[in-house]
C-alpha positions as CSV (number, residue, x, y, z in Angstrom):
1,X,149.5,1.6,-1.8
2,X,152.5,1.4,0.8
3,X,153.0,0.7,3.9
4,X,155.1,2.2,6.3
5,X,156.3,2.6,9.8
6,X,157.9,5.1,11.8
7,X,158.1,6.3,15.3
8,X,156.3,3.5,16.4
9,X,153.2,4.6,13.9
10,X,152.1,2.0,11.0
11,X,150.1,3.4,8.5
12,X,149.0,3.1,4.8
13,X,149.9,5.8,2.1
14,X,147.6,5.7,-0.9
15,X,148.3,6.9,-4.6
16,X,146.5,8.2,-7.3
17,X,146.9,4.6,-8.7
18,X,144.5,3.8,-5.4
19,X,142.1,6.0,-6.6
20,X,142.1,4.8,-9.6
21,X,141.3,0.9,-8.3
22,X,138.1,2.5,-6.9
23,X,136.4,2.6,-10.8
24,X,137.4,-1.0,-11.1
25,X,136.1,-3.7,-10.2
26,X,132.4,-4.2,-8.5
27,X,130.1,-1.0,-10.1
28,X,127.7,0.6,-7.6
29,X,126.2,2.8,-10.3
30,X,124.5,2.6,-13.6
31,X,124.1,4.8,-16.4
32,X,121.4,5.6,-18.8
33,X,120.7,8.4,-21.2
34,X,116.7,8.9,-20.5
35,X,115.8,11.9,-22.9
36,X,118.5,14.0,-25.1
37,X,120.9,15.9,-23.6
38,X,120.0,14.4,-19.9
39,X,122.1,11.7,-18.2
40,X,120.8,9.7,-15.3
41,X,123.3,8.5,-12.5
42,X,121.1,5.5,-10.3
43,X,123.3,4.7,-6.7
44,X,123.1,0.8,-7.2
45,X,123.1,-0.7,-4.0
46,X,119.1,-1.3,-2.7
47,X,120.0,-4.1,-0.6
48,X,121.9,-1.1,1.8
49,X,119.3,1.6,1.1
50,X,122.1,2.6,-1.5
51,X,124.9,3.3,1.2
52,X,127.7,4.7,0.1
53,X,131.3,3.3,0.4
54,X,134.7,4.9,-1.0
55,X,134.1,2.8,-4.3
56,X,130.3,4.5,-5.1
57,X,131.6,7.9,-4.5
58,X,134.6,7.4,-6.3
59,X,132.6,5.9,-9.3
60,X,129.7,8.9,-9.1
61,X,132.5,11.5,-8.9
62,X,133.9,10.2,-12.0
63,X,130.8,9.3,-13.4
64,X,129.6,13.4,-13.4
65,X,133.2,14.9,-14.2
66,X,132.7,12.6,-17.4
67,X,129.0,14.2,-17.8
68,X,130.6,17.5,-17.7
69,X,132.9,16.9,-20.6
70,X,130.5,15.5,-22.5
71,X,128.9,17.9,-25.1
72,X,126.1,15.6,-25.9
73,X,124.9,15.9,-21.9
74,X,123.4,19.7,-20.4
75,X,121.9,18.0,-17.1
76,X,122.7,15.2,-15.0
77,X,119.8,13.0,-12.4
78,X,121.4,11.3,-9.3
79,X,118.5,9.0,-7.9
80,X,118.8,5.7,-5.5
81,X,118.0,2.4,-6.6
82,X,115.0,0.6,-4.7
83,X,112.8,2.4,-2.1
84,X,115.0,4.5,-0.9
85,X,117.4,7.5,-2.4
86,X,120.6,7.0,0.0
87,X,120.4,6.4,3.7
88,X,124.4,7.6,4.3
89,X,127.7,6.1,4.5
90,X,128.2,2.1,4.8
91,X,130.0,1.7,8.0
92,X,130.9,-1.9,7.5
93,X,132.8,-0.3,3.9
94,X,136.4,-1.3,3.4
95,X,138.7,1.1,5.5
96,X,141.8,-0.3,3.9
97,X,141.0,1.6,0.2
98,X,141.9,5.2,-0.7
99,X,139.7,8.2,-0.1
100,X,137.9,8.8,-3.6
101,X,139.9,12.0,-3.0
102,X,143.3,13.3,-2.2
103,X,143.0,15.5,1.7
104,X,145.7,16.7,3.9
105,X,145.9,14.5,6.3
106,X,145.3,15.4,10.1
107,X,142.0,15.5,12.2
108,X,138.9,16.0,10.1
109,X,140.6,14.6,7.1
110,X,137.3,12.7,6.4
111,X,135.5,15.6,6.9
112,X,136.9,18.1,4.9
113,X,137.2,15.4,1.8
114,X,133.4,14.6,2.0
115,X,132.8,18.7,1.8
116,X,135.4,18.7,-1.2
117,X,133.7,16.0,-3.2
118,X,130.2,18.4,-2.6
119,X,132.2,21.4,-3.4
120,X,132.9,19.6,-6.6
121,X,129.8,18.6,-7.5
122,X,128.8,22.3,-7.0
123,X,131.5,23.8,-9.5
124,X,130.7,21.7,-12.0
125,X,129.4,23.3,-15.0
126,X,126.4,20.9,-15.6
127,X,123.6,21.1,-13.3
128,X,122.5,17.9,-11.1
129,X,119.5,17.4,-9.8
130,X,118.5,14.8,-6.8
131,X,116.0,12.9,-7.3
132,X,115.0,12.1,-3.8
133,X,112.2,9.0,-2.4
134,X,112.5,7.0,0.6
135,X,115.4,7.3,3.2
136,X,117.9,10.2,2.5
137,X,119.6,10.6,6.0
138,X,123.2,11.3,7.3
139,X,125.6,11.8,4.0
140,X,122.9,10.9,1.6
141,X,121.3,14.5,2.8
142,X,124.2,15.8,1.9
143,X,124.6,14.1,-1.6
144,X,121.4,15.6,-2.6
145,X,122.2,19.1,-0.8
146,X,125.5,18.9,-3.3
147,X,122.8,18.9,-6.2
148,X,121.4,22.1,-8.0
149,X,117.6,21.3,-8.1
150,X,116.0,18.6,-5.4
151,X,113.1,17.3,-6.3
152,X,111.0,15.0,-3.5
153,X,108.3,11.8,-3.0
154,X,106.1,13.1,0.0
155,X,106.9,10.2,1.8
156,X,110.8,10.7,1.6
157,X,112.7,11.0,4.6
158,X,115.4,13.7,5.3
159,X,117.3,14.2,8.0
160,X,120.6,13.6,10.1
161,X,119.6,11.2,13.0
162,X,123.7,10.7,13.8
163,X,123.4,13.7,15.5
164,X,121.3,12.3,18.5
165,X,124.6,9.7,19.4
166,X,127.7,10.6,17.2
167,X,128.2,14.5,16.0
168,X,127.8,16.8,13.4
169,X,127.1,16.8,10.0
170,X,130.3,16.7,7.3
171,X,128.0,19.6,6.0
172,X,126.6,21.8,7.9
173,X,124.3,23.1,4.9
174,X,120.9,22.9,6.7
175,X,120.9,26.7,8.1
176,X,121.7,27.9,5.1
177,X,119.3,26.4,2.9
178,X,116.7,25.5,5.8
179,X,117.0,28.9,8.2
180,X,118.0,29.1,11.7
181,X,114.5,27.8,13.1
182,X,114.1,24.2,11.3
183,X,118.3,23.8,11.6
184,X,117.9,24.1,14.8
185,X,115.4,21.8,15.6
186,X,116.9,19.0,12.7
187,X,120.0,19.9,14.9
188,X,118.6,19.5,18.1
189,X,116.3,16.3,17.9
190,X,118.0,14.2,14.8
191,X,114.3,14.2,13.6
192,X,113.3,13.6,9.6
193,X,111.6,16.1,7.5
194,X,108.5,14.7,5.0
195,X,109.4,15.9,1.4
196,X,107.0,18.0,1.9
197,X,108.5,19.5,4.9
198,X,111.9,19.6,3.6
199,X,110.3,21.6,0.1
200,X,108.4,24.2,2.7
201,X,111.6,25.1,4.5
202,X,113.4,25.3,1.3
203,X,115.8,22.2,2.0
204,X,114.1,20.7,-1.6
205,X,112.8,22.8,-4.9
206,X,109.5,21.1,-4.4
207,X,107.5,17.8,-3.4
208,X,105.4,15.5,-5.9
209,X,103.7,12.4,-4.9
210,X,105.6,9.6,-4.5
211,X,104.4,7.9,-8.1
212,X,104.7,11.1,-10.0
213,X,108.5,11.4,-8.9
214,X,110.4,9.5,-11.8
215,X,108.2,11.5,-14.6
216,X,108.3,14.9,-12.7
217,X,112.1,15.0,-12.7
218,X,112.9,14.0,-16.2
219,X,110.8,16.5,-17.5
220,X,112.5,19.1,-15.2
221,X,115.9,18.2,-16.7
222,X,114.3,17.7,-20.1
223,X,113.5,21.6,-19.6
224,X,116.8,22.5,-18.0
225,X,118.4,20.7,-21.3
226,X,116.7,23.2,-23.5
227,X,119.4,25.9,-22.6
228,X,122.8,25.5,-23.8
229,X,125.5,24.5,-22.0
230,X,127.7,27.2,-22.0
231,X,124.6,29.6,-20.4
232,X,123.7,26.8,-18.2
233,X,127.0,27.0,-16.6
234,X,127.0,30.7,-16.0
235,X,123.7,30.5,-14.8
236,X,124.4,27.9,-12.0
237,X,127.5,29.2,-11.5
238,X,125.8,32.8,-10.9
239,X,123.6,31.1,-7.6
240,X,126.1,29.5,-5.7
241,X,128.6,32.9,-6.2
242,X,126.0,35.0,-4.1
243,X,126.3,32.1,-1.8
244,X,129.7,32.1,-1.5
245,X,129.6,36.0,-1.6
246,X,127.4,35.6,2.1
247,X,130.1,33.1,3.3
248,X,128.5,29.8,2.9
249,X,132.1,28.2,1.8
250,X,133.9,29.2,4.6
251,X,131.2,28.7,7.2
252,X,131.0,25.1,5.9
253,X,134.7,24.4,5.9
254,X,134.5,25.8,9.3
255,X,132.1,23.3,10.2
256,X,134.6,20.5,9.6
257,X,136.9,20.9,12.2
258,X,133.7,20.9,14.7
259,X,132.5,18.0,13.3
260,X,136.3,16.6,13.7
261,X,135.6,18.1,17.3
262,X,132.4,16.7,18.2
263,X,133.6,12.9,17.4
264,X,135.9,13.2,20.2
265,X,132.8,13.7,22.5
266,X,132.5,11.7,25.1
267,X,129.1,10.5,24.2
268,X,129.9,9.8,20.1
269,X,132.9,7.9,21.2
270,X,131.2,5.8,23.3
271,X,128.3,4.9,21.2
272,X,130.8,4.5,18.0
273,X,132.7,1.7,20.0
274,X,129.7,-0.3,19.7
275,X,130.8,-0.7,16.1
276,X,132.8,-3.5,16.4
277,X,133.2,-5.2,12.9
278,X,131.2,-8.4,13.9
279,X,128.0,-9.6,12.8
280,X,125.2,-6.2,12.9
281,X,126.6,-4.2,15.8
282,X,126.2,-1.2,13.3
283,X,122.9,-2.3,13.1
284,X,122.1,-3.0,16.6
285,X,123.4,0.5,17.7
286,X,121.2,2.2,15.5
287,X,117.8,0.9,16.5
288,X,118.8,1.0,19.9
289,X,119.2,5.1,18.9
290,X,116.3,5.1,17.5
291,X,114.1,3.4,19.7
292,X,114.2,6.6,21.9
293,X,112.6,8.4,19.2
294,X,110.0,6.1,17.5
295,X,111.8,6.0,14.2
296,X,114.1,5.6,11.2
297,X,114.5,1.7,11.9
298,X,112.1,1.9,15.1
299,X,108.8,2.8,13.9
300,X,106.4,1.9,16.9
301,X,105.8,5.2,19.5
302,X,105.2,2.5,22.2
303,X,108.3,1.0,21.9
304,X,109.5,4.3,21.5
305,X,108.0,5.1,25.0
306,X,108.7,2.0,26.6
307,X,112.8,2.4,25.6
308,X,112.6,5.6,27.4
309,X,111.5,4.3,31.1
310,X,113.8,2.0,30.7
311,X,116.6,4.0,30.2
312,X,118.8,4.9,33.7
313,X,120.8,7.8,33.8
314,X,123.9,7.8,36.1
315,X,123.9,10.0,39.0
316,X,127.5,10.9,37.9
317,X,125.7,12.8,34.4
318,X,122.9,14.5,36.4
């Protein structure tokens, strides 16, 4: 990492030798080998509803590009640690480390790295499958969209609630896995989907009761792992062609620069200056969202209610 300064701009230029500093040091995963020929990848961070920062995507990243090499392993399990799956990114992370992954820099740089890591994930030759309870919101919707199979508890919770206050996904997947119908109202109210929502629009393969989850997915990957490898790859690889073949790719690398866009919003800049880097103003800024809409980390409708005649808006936004 270097530092330099030029035309009155100070900034920090990051190596591969960065990148590499993200696998050391704390571990935010763990690793078992549950049945042969299946790996299981656990997000390891409970205490923040597994949030991710730069160092747990770096670590998962190489975590599943080591899966793929490995000829004793035909399917790979991401699940979350605790109650929950992964309820996005951890906006109190370090913003002084290196991306997990090199992008041109410029606006949407963020952006069009997260969609890069989930392209990844998708080219892979092993197949993933999410294994998806509690609170999968913002990126961690995306994480398990990246996988091949999602499989959900009925009481998990998917959705993208920083639509109601900052912008648009990183990936804009839910039309094409969710049609145009259910995007739009995800889109258009920031509202969760049950599992077994999400598994009758066709966001997840299917829904299982909650205490049925752990055993239902291993023996989905313990049947994925009777096929060989080298079929499995062409076989996954065969799906997300025709997807590509109807544009998928480039409508979601499209959707970066919009998401880039809609950050500079008057309303998403506003409500992100609210994150000032002291004690929980994250945390304060969300359930003061949320309120509105009776949810996520406001659960009561008459508080929900009650937020709403309070709120004022200007005469100058009428």
């Amino acid at each position: 990492m270097a530092s330099y300064a030029s035309v009155g701009i100070s900034k920090m230029i990051h190596s591969m030798k960065d990148r590499v500093k993200l696998l050391d040091g704390e571990q935010f995963i763990e690793v078992d080998r549950p049945a042969p020929f299946v790996s299981r990848i656990t997000l390891n961070r409970p205490e923040k509803r597994n949030c991710m920062n730069h160092e747990l995507r770096a670590q998962l990243f190489n975590q599943l590009q080591l899966n793929d090499q490995d000829p004793d392993i035909r399917v790979t399990i991401i699940r979350g640690a605790g109650k929950s799956f992964c309820a996005g990114y951890d906006l109190s992370m370090k913003r002084n480390v290196a991306l997990p992954m090199f992008e041109a820099e410029g606006d949407g740089q963020f952006q069009r790295h997260v969609l890069n890591g989930w392209f990844m994930m998708m080219d892979l030759a092993k197949p993933i499958i999410a294994q998806v309870q509690g609170y999968c919101l913002a990126g961690g919707s995306e994480l398990a969209a990246a996988c091949d199979i999602i499989v959900c508890g009925e009481n998990a919770k998917i959705g993208y609630p920083p639509v109601r206050t900052m912008g648009l996904p990183d990936t804009q997947i839910f039309p094409w896995v969710c049609g145009m119908r259910k995007a739009m109202e995800i889109m258009l109210t920031g509202d969760n989907m049950t599992g077994a929502e999400a598994a009758k629009c066709g966001w997840a393969t299917k829904v299982v009761a909650d205490d049925e989850l752990e055993a239902t997915v291993l023996e989905m990957a313990k049947r994925v792992a009777k096929i060989p490898s080298d079929l499995l790859a062409f076989n996954k690889r065969s799906v997300h062609r025709a997807m590509e073949a109807k544009g998928m790719r480039t409508h979601l690398r499209t959707g970066t620069d919009l998401q880039a866009l809609s950050f500079h919003t008057s309303t998403s800049r506003q409500f992100m200056k609210q994150f000032t880097g002291r004690g929980h103003s994250a945390r304060k800024a969300f359930s003061k969202r949320d309120a509105k809409f009776g949810d996520n980390r406001v659960v009561d409708k008459s508080k929900a209610d009650e937020a709403g005649k309070k709120i004022e808006i200007p005469r100058a936004n009428l």
